[in-house]
C-alpha positions in Angstrom: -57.8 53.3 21.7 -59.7 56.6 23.1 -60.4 55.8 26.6 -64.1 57.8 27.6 -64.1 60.5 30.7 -64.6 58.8 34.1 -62.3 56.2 33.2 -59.4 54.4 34.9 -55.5 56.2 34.7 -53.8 56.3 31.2 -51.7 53.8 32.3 -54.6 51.4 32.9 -56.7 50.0 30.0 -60.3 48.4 31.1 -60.6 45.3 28.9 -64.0 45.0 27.6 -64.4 43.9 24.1 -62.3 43.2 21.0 -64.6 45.0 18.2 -63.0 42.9 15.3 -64.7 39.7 16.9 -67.8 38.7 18.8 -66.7 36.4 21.8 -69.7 33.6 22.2 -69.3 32.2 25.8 -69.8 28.6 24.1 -67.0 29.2 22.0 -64.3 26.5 24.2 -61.6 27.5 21.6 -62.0 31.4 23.0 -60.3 30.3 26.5 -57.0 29.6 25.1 -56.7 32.8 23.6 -58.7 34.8 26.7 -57.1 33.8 29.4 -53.3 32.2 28.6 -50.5 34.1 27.9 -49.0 33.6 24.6 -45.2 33.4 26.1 -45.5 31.2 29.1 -49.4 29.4 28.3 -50.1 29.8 31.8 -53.2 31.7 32.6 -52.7 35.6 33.7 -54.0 36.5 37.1 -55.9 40.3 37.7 -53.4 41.0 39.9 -49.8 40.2 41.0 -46.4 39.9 38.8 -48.4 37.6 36.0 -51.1 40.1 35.8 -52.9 41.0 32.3 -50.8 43.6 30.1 -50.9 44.9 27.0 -48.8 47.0 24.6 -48.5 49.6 22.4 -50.0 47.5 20.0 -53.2 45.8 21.6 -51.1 42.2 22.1 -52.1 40.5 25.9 -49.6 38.9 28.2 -48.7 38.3 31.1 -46.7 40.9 33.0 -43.5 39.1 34.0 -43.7 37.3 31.3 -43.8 40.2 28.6 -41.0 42.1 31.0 -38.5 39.2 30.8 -39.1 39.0 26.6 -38.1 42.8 26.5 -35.7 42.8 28.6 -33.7 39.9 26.9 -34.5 40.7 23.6 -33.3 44.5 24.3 -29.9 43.0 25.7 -29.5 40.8 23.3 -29.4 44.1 20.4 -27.9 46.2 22.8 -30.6 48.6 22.7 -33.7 49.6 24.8 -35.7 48.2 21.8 -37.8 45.0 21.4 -40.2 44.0 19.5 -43.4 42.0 20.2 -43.6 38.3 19.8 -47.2 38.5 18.4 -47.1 40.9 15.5 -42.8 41.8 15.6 -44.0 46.0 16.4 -41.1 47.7 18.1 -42.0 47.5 22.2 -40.5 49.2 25.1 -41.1 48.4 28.6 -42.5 51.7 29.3 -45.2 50.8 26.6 -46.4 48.3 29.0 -50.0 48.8 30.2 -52.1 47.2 33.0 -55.3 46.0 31.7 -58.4 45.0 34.2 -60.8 42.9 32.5 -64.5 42.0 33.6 -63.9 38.4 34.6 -60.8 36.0 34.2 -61.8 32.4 33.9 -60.8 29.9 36.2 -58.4 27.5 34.7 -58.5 23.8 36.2 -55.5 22.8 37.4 -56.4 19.8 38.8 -54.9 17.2 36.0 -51.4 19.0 36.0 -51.4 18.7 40.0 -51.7 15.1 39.7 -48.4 15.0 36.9 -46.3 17.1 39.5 -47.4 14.5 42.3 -46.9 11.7 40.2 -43.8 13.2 39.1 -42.3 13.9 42.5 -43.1 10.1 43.8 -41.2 9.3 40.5 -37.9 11.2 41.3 -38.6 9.9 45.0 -38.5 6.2 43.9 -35.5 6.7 41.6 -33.4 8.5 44.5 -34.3 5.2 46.6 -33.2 2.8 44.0 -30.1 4.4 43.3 -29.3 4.4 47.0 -30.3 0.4 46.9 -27.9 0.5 43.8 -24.9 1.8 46.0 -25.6 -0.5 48.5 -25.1 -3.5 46.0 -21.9 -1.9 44.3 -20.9 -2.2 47.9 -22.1 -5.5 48.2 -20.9 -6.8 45.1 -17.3 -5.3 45.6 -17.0 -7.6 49.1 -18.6 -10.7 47.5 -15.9 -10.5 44.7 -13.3 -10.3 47.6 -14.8 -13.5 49.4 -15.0 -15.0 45.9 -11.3 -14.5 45.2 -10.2 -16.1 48.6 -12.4 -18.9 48.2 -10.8 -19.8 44.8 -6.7 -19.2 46.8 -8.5 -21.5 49.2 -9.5 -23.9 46.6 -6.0 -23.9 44.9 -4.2 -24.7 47.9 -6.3 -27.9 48.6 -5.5 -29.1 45.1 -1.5 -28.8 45.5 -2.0 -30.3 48.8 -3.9 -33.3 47.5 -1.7 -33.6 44.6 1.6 -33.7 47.2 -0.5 -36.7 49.0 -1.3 -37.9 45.5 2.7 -38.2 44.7 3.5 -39.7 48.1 1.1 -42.5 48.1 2.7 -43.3 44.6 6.2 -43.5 45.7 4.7 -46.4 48.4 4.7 -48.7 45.4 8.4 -49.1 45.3 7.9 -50.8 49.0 7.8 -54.3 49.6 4.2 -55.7 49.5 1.9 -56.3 52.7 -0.9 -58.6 53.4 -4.2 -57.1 52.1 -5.5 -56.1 55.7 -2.1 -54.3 56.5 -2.4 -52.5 53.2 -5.9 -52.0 53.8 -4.7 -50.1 57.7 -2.2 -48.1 56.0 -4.5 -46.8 53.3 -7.1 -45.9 55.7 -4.0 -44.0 57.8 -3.1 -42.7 54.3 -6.9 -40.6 54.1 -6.5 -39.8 57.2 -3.6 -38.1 57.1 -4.7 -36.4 53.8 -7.4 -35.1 55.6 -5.8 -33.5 58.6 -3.2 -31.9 56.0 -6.1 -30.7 53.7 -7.5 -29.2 57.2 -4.8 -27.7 58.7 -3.7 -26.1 55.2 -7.6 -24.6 54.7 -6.7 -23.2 58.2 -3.5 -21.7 57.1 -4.8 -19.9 54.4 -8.3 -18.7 55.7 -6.1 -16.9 58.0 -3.5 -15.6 54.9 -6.6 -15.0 53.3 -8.3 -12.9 55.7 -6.4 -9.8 54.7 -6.6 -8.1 51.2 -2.8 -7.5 50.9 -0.6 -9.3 52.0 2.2 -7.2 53.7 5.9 -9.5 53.8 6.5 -10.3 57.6 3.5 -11.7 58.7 3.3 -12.1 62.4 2.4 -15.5 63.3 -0.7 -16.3 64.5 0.4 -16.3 68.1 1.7 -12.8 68.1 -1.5 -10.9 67.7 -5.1 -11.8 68.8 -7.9 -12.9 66.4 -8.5 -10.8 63.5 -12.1 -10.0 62.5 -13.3 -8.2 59.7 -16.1 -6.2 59.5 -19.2 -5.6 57.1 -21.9 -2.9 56.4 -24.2 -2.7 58.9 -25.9 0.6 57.9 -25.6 3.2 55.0 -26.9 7.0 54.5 -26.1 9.2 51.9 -26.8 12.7 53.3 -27.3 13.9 49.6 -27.0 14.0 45.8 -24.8 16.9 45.6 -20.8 16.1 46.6 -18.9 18.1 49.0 -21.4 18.7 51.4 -20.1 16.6 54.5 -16.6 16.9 56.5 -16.3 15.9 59.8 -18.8 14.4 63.0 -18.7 13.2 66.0 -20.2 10.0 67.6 -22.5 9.9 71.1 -22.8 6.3 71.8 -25.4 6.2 74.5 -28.1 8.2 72.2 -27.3 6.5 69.2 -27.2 10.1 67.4 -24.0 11.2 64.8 -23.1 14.8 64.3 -22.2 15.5 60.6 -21.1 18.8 59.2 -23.5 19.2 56.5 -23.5 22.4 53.9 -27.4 21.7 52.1 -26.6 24.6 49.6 -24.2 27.2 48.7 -24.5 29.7 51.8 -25.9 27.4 54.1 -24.0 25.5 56.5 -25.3 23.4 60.1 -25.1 20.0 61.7 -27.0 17.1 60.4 -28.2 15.1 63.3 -28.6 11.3 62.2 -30.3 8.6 64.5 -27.8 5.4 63.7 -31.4 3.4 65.5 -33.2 4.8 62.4 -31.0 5.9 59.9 -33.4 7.8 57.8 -34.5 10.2 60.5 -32.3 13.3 60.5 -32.0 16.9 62.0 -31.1 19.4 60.3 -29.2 22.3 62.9 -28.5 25.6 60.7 -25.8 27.1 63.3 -23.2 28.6 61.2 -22.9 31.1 58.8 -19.5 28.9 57.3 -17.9 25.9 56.9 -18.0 24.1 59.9 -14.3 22.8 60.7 -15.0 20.5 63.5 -17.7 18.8 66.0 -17.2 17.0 68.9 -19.4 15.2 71.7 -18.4 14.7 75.7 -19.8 11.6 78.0 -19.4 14.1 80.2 -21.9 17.0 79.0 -24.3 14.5 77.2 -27.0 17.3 75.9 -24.5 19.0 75.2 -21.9 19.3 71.3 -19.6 21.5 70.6 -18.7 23.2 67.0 -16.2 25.6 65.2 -16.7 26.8 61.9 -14.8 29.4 59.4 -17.4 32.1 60.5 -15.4 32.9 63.5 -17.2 31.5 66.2 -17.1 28.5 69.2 -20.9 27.1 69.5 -22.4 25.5 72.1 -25.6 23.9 70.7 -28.3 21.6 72.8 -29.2 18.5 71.1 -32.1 18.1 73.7 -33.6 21.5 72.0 -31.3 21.6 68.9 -30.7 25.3 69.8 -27.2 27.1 70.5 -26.9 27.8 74.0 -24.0 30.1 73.9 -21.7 31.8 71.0 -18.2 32.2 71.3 -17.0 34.7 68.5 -13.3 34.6 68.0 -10.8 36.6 66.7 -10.5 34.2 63.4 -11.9 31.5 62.0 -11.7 27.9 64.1 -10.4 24.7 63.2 -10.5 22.4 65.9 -11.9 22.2 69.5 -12.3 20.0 72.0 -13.8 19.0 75.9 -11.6 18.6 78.3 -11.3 14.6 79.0 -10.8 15.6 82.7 -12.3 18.9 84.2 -15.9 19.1 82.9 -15.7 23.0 83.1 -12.9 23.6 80.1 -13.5 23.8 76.5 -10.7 24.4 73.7 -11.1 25.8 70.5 -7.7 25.7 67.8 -7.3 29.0 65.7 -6.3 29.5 62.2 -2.9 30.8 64.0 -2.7 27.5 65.9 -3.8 29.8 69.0 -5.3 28.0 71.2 -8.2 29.2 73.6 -9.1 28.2 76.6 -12.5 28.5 78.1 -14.7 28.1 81.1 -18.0 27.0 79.9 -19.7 28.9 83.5 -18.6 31.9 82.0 -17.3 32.3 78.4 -17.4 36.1 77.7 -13.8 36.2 78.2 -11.2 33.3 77.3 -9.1 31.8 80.3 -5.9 31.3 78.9 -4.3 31.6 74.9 -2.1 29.4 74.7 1.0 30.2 72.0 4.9 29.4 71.3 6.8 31.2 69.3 8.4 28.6 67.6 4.9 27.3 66.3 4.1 28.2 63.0 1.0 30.2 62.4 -1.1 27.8 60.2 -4.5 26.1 60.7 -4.4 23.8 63.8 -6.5 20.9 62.7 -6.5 18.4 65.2 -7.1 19.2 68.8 -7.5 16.4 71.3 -7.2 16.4 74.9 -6.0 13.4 77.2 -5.0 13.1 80.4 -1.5 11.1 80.7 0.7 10.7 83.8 -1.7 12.4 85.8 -1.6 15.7 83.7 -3.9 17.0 81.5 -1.8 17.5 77.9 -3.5 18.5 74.7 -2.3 16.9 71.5 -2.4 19.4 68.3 -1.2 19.3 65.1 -1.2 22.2 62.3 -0.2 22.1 58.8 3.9 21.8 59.5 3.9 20.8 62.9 2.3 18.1 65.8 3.1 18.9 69.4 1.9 18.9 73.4 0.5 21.5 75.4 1.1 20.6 79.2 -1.9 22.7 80.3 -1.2 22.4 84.2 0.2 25.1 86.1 3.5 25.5 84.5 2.6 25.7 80.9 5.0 23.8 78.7 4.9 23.5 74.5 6.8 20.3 73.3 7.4 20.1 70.0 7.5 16.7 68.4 9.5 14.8 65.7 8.5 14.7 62.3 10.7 13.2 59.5 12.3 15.8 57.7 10.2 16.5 54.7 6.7 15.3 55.6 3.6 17.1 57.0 1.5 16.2 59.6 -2.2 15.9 58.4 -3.8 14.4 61.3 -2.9 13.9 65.0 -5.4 11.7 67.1 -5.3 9.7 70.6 -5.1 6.0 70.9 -8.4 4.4 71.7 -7.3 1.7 74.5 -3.6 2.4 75.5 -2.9 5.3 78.1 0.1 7.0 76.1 -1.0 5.8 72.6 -0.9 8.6 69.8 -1.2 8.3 65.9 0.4 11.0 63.7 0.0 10.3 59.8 2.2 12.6 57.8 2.6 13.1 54.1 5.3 14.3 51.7 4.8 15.2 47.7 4.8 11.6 46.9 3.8 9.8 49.9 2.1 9.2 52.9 2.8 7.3 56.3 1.2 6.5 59.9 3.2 6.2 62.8 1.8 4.6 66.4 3.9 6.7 69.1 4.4 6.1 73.0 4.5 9.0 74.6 6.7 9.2 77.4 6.3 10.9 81.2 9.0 13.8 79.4 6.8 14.5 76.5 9.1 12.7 74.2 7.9 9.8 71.9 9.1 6.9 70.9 8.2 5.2 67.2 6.2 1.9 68.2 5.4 1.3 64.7 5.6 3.0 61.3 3.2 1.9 58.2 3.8 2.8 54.6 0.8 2.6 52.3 1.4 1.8 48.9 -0.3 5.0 47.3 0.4 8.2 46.2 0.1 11.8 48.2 -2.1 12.7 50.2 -3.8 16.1 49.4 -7.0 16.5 51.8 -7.1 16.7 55.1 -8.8 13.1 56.3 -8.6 12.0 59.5 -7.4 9.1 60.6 -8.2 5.8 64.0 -5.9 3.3 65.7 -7.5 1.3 68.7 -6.5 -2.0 70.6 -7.6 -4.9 68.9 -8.3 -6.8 72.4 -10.7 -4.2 74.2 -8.8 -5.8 77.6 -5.2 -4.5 76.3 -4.0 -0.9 77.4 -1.1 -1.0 75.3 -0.7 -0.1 71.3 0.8 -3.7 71.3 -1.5 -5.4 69.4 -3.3 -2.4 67.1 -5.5 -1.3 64.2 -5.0 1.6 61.9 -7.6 2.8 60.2 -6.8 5.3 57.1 -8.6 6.4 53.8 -6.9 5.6 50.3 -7.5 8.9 48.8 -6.4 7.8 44.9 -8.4 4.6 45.0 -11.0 5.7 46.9 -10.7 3.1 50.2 -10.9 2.6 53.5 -8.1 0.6 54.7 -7.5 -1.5 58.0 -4.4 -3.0 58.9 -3.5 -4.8 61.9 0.0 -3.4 63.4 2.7 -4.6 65.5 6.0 -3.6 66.6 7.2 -5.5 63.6 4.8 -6.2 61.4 2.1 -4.5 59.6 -1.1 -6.7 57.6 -3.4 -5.2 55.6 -7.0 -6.8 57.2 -9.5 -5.3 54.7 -10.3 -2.8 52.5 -14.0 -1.1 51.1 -14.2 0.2 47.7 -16.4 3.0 48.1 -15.1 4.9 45.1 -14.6 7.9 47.6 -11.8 9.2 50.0 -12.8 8.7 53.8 -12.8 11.9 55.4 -13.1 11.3 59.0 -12.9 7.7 60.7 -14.0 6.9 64.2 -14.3 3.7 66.1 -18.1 3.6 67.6 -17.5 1.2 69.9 -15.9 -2.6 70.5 -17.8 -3.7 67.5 -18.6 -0.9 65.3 -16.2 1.6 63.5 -18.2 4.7 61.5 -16.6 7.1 58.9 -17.6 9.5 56.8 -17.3 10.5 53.1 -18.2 14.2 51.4 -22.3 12.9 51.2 -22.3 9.7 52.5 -22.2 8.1 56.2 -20.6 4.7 56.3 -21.6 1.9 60.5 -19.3 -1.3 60.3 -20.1 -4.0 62.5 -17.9 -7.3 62.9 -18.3 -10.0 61.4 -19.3 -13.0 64.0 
């Protein structure tokens, strides 16, 4: 095509007419082929990435559209050649021209507007009926569990009435009795069926009441009443997996802190409102995975967070902003308020370092705290408590759990760890004074030990419990609290663990002797972190999905 003087660039073509056809503007079938790309059949633009082209051999597209063709055709024969997809010419991207017609048509996209609303409400809907659908797996799974204990229940009254049944024939053999002495005894007779019948439903609503039954059952005198719990609310944080870790619990506010990770280079806290469950914040504080989260009564705007980028935040959940930034020397693991000076914050290194800070000024750490005969692997649990009247932090890493006496004389007390297991979470005692919980795991097995710790730092083994299941590989964390909110003492406790193989979260009531498996919930996923709320409440946390228990009345 000759292009006249005066005109636009030689790499600019002004579109006027095609001289091999007439266009009548009441032609309706011309718009299609006027204004729609052939590649995409969205309409080209007069300006911007989808902007009318042409090539070397008259064809029309749109820009991006034409680029991406020659571009994947040319890679595809491992040549700078393509060809077009109109008339199958050889085309280069340098053959690419920019043409400017007179007028572009408007296309109405008001009909495919309405299918992408309609579709979106669609998907919408569907996400909240599969949530309802987890729910009733959920459901289901419990009512099975009921159902099952119902029908023990159920046998046991027939072999009990059958016994009676036996008894009162064996009376025949006895010498006869006038009819209203006969009469007393079989009313006594029903009677005394029916207290059996009751004190047997008694006996087993209580055997019943746990899922497993453990050999050794304490009686029922030993340890207070046992109640179960049920789902009180649900969340899933979102469709993909992986995307939650650990959180932290403020009680007065209602709020939980999740470590949430909403895509691939993204990583924040998700704060949820346990009033409302659906309303969350979304906090995007950290450049990587966050490792831990916790909350203080005693800074209650306050939360603190660690994360594999390297840094200690302290973020405002008034205005959901980080208030100060803490970078540090590697990445964090654990940290931690102080549960008795207000002023101290601890963050747990990669090393097992530990770092002390002042939260009035935090430019420059305090103290590090190190022994040389601690190992230098991740320290994931971090905990303060103050015991005896000295403020001790409990840590564990990946080979080792021990104390840090943080008072004036520093002192590092290692403790004792049967020899072949690895600790995998370390956490205080909710309701005793001394009360620890250390659960450990080997190749093939796993077990949770309540410890006493003593005025010397030593501990004692309260009570040890073996779940039936095989290794443990991630890095869950673990509860134990007083059953009776009134008892300081791990007498009478519960340990709450996840099932990683079957996918459960497992209760079991503990004594120095005994161990009962309460409950379990099938949620087809491991548990990763498990906190009690408060008397009546217990919360944990899956890898998308947040999980409030209440008790059952």
């Amino acid at each position: 095509m000759s292009l006249p003087s005066g005109s636009d660039p030689p790499n600019e073509i002004r579109y006027v007419v095609n001289k091999k056809r007439r266009f009548d503007s009441n032609d309706d079938d011309e718009d299609d082929e006027t204004v729609n790309c052939i590649i995409c059949s969205e309409a080209w633009t007069d300006r911007g990435d989808h902007c009318l082209v042409s090539l070397q051999c008259g064809h029309l597209f749109g820009r991006k559209c034409i680029e991406r063709w020659i571009f994947d055709k040319a890679r595809k024969s491992n040549s700078k050649k393509a060809v077009c997809p109109m008339c199958m010419k050889a085309a280069r991207e340098s053959d690419i021209r920019i043409v400017k017609p007179l007028k572009i048509a408007v296309k109405d996209t008001s009909q495919i507007d309405l299918l992408k609303k309609e579709l979106e409400d669609l998907k919408a809907k569907i996400k909240e009926n599969e949530n309802a659908l987890d729910l009733s797996r959920l459901s289901l799974n419990l009512h099975k569990k009921e159902l099952e204990r119902a029908k023990e229940r159920q046998s046991r009254k027939i072999a009990t009435t059958t016994t009676d049944s036996s008894l009162q024939i064996n009376t025949t053999n006895q010498p006869s009795l006038p009819s209203s002495q006969q009469s007393n005894n079989s009313i006594m007779t029903t009677t005394t069926a029916k207290v059996l019948l009751e004190f047997n439903d008694i006996n087993v609503t209580k055997d019943n009441e746990q899922d497993t039954h453990i050999p050794n059952q304490p009686s029922t005198t030993d340890i207070p009443k046992l109640r179960q719990y049920s789902i009180y609310k649900s969340k899933k944080l979102s469709e993909s997996r992986h995307v939650a870790r650990v959180m932290a619990l403020d009680q007065s506010s209602s709020l939980a802190y999740i470590s949430f990770k909403p895509s691939k280079n993204e990583h924040g806290i998700l704060k949820l409102n346990l009033i409302d469950i659906e309303t969350t914040d979304y906090l995007g504080i950290h450049d990587g995975l966050v490792r831990d989260i916790r909350y203080s009564s005693q800074h209650p705007d306050l939360i603190l967070s660690t994360s594999m980028d390297k840094s200690l935040k302290i973020t405002s959940t008034k205005t959901n902003t980080v208030e100060q930034s803490i970078l540090l020397s590697t990445a964090g693991w654990s940290c931690s308020f102080d549960s008795f000076d207000p002023n101290k914050i601890y963050c747990g290194l990669a090393d097992s370092t530990v770092l002390v800070y002042d939260l009035r000024n935090t430019h420059i750490a305090l103290d590090q705290l190190k022994f040389p005969d601690i190992t230098k692997t991740p320290l994931h649990s971090l905990s303060s408590k103050r015991i005896y009247g000295k403020n001790i932090l409990c840590c564990s890493n990946l080979d080792q759990a021990f104390i840090w006496d943080n008072s004036n004389n520093q002192y590092c007390k290692l403790l004792n760890i049967e020899r072949g297991f690895k600790p995998f979470s370390l956490s205080v005692h909710h309701g005793s004074t001394n009360g620890l919980l250390l659960s450990s795991r080997n190749s093939t097995s796993t077990k949770h030990q309540l410890l006493k710790l003593q005025q010397d730092y030593t501990t004692t083994i309260f009570a040890t419990l073996n779940p039936p299941q095989l290794a443990q590989k991630s890095l869950t964390r673990t509860c134990s609290y007083s059953i009776d909110p009134n008892d300081n003492d791990i007498q009478h406790s519960m340990i709450c663990y996840s099932n990683e193989v079957k996918g459960t979260l497992c209760l079991s009531s503990t004594t120095a002797t005994n161990q009962v498996e309460l409950q379990q919930f099938q949620i087809r996923n491991c548990p990763l972190d498990i906190q009690l709320y408060d008397q009546h409440k217990l919360a944990f946390l899956t890898d998308n999905r947040f999980f409030l228990l209440n008790k059952k009345e």
